[in-house]
VOBA-1610 file (N, C-alpha, C; in pm, whole numbers, padded with zeros to 5 digits, always signed):
BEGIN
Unk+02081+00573-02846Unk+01980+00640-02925Unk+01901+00734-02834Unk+01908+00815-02876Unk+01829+00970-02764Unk+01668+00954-02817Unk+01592+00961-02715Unk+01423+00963-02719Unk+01394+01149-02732Unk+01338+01194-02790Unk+01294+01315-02840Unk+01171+01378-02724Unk+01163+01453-02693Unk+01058+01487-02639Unk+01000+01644-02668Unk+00904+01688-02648Unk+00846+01824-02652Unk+00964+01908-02660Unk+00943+02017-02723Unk+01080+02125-02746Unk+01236+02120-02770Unk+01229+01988-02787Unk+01358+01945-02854Unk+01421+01887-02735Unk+01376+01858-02592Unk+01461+01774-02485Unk+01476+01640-02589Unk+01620+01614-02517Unk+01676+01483-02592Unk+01709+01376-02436Unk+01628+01273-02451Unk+01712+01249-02308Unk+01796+01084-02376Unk+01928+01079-02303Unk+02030+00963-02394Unk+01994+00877-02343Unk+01894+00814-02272Unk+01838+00666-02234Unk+01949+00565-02171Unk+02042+00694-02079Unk+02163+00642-02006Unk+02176+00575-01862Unk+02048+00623-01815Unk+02038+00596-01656Unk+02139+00604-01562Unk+02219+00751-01610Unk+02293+00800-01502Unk+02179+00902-01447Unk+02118+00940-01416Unk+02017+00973-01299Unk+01934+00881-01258Unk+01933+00739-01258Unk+01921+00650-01169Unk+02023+00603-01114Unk+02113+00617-01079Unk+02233+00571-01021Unk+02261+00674-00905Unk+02310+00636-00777Unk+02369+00666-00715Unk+02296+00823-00601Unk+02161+00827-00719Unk+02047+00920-00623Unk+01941+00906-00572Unk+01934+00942-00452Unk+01838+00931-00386Unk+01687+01045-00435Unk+01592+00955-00457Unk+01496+00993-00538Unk+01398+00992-00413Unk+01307+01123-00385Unk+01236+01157-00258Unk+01128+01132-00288Unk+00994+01061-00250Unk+00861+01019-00268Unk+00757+01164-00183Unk+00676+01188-00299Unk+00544+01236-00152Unk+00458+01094-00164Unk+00361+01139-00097Unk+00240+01003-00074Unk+00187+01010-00221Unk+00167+01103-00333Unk+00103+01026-00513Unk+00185+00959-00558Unk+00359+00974-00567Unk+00448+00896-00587Unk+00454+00767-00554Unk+00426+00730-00407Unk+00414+00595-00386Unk+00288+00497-00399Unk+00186+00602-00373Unk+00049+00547-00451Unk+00056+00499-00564Unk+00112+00570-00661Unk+00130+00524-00815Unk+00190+00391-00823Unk+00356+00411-00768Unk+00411+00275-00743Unk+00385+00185-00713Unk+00280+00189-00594Unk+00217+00077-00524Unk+00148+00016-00613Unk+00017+00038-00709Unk-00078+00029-00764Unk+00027-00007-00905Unk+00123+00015-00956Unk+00196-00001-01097Unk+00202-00153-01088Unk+00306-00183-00955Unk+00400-00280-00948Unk+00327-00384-00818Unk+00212-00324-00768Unk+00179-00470-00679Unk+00213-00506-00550Unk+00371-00394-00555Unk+00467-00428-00427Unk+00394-00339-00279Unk+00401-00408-00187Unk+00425-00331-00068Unk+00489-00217-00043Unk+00408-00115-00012Unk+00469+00031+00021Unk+00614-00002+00057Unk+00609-00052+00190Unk+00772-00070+00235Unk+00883-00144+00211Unk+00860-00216+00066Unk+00928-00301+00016Unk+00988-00145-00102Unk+00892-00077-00103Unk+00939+00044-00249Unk+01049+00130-00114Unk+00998+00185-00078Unk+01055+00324+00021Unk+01173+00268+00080Unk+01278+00396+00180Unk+01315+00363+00256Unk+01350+00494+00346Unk+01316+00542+00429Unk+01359+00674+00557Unk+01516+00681+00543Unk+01538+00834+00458Unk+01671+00871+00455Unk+01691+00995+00572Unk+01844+00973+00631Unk+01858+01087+00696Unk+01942+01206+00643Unk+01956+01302+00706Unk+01998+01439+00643Unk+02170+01360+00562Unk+02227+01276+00683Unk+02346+01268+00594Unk+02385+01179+00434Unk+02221+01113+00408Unk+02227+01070+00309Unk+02173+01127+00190Unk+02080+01235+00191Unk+02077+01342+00057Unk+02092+01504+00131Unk+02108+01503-00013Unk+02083+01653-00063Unk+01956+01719-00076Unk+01920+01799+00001Unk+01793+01815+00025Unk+01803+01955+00090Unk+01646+02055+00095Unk+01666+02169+00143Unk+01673+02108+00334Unk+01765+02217+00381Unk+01686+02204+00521Unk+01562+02219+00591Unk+01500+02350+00510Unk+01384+02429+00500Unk+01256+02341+00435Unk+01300+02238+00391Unk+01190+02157+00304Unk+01079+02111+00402Unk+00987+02122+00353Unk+00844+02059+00445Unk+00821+01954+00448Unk+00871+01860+00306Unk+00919+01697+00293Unk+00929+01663+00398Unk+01035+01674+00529Unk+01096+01610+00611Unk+01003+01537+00719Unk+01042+01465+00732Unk+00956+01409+00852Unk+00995+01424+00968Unk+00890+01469+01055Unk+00978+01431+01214Unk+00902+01317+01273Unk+01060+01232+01272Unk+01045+01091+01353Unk+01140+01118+01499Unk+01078+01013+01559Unk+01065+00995+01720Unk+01258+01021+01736Unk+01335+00997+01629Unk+01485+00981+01610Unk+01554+01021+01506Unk+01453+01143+01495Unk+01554+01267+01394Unk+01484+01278+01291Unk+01511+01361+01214Unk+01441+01393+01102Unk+01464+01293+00955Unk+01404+01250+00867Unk+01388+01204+00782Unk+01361+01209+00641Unk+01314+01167+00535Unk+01297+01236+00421Unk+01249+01096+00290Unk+01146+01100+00278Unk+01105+00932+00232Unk+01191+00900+00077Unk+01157+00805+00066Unk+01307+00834-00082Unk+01251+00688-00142Unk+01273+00613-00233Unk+01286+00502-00341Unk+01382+00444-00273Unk+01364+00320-00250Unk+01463+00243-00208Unk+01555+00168-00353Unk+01679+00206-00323Unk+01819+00136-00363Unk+01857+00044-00380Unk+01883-00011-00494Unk+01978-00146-00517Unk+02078-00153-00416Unk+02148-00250-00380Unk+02312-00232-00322Unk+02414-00158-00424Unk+02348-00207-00530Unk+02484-00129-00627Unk+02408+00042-00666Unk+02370+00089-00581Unk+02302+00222-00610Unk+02251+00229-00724Unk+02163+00166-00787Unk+02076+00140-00928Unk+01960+00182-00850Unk+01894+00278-00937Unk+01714+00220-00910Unk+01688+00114-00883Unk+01570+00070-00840Unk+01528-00082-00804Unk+01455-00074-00943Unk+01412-00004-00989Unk+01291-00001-01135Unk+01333-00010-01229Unk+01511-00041-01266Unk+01597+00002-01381Unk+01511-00199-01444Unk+01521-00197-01560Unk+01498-00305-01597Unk+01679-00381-01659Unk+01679-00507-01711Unk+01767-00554-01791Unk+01840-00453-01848Unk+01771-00393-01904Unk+01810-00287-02052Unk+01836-00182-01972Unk+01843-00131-01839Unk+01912-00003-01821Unk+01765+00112-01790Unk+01612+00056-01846Unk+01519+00151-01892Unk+01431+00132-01770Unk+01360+00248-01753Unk+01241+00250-01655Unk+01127+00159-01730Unk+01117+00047-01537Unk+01035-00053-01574Unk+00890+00023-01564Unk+00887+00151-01504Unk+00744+00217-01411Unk+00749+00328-01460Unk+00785+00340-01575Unk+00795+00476-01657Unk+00672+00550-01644Unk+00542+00512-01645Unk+00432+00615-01709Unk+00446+00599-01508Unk+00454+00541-01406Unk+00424+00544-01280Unk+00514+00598-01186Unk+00617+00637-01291Unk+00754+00719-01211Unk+00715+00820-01116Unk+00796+00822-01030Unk+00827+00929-00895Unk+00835+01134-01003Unk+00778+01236-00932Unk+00764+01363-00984Unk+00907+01417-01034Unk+01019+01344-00918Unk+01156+01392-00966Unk+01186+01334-01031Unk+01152+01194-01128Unk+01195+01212-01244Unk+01147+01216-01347Unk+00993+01248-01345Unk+00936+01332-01396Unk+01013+01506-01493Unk+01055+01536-01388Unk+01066+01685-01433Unk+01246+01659-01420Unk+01332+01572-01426Unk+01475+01625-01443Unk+01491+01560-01574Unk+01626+01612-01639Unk+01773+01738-01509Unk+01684+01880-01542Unk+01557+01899-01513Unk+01534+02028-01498Unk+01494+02102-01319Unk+01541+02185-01294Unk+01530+02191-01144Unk+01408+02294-01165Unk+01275+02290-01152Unk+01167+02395-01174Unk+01124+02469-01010Unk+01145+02631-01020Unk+01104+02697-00937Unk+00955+02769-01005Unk+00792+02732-00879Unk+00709+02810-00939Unk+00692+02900-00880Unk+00595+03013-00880Unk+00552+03100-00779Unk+00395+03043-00707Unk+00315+03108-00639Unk+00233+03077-00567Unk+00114+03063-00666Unk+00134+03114-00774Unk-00023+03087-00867Unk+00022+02968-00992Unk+00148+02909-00975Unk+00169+02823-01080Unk+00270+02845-01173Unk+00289+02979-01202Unk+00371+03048-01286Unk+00552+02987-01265Unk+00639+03020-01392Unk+00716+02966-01332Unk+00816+03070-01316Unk+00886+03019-01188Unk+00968+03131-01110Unk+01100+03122-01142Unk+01155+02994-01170Unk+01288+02972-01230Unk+01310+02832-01259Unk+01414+02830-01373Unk+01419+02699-01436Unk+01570+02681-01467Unk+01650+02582-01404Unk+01815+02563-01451Unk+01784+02453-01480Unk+01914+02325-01513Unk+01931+02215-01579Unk+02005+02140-01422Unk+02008+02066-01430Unk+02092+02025-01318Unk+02280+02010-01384Unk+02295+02047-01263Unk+02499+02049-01293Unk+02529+01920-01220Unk+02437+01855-01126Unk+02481+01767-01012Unk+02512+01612-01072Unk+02466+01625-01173Unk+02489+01447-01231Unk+02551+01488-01414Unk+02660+01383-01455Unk+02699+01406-01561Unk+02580+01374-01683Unk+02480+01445-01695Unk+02353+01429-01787Unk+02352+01454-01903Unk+02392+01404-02019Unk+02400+01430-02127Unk+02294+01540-02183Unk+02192+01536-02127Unk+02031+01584-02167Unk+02099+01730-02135Unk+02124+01754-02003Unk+02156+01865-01917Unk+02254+01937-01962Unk+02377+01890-02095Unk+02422+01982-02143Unk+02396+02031-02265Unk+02261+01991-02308Unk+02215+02022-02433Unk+02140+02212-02377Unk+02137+02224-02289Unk+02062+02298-02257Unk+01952+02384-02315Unk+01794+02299-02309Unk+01707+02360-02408Unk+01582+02399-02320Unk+01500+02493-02375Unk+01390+02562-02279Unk+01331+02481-02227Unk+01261+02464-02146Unk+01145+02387-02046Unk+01045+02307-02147Unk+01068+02204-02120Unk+00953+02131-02224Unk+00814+02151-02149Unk+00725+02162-02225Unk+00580+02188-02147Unk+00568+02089-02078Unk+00549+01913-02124Unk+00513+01836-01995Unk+00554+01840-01866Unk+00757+01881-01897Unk+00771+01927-01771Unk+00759+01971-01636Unk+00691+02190-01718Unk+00628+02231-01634Unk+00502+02162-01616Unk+00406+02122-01664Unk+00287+02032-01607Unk+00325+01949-01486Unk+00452+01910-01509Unk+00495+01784-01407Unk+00536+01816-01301Unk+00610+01953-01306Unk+00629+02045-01221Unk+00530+02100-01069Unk+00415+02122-01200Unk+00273+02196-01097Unk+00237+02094-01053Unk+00190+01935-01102Unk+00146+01835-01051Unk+00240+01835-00908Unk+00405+01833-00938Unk+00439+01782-00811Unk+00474+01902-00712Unk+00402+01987-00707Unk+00379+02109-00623Unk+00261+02068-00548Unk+00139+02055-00615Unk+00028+01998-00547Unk+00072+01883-00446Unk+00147+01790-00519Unk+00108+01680-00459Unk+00204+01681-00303Unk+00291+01732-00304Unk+00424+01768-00230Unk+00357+01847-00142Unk+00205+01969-00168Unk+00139+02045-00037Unk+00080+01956+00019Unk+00041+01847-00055Unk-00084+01762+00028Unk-00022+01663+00097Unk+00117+01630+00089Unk+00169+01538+00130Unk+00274+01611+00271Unk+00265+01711+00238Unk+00337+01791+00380Unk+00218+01791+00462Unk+00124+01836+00387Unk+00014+01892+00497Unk-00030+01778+00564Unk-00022+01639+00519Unk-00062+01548+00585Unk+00036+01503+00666Unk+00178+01515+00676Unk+00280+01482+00742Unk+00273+01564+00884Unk+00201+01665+00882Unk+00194+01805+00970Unk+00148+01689+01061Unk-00032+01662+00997Unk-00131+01591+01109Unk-00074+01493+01188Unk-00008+01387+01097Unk+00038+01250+01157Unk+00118+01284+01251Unk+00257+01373+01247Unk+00350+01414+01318Unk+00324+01391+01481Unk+00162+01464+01506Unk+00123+01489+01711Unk+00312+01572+01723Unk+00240+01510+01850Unk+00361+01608+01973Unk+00518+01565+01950Unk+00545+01426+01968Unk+00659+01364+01957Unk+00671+01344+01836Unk+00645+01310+01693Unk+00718+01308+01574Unk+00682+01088+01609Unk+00690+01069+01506Unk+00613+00906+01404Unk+00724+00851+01492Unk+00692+00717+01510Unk+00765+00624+01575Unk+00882+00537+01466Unk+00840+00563+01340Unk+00886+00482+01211Unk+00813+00492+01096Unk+00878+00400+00989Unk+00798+00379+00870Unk+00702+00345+00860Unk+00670+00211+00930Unk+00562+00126+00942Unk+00438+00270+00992Unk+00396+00340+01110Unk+00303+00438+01117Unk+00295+00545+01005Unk+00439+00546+00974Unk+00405+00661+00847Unk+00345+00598+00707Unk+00358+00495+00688Unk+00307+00424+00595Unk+00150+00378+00632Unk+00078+00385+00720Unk-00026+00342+00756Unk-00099+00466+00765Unk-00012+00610+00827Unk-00085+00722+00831Unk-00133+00757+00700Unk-00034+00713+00587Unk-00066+00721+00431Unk-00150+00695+00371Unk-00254+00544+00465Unk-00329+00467+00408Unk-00261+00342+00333Unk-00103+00330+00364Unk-00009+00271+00238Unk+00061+00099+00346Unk+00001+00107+00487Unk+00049-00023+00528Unk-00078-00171+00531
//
């Protein structure tokens, strides 16, 4: 049964975009989580490296740790499930979900005042939603600009923590967060 949303998005309540992707946190993402579910920052997260997503190179996301660069992400079932999928397949942390899935299978480009700069569907996961192909639902873009903000404030704070040599680990980056 497909859930309806603003402008006619249909999404099939399939949880093939919880499967098998790595879903990238800034610091409101895991705040939310933390505060939803109770759990320990580092029980949610886990430090991915370049060879485990897809990610820009150019991204400000990245972290520099003491042993390469990084990229904070939702930690994984073994069977590549969300950890948040419930019984039923459904987001247990729905209203506390992460920005990327927030706003997919829509990939939103803005410009510097908010505006939006470009908008495709994603091709990368077989998304039922994604071949309906329908205009930008407004919460979307809202969800969009939210995770623009939150993604500057969460680089810009990655800048500070960083110093000379780059974070020793999770554990400091999680504390630089306020999140250990």
């Amino acid at each position: 049964m497909a859930t309806r949303a603003s402008d006619g998005f249909a999404c099939a309540r399939c949880a093939g975009c919880c499967t098998g992707t790595v879903v990238p946190l800034n610091g409101a993402d895991l705040r939310r989580l933390v505060r939803k579910t109770g759990l320990a920052a580092d029980r949610i997260v886990r430090l991915y490296d370049s060879s485990e997503v897809e990610f820009e190179s150019d991204s400000p996301l990245w972290i520099r740790m003491r042993y390469g660069a990084r990229v904070l992400g939702l930690r994984a079932q073994r069977d590549m499930r969300c950890m948040f999928l419930d019984e039923h397949g459904l987001c247990s942390v729905y209203d506390a979900r992460p920005a990327t899935c927030r706003t997919f299978p829509f990939m939103v480009e803005l410009d510097d005042d908010g505006s939006l700069a470009e908008n495709e569907m994603t091709s990368r996961l077989d998304c039922p939603a994604a071949r309906i192909g329908v205009v930008l639902p407004e919460d979307v873009l809202h969800a969009a600009r939210r995770e623009t903000a939150d993604d500057r404030a969460y680089a810009a704070r990655l800048r500070a923590l960083e110093g000379g040599d780059g974070l020793s680990g999770k554990h400091e980056l999680l504390a630089g967060l306020g999140l250990a």
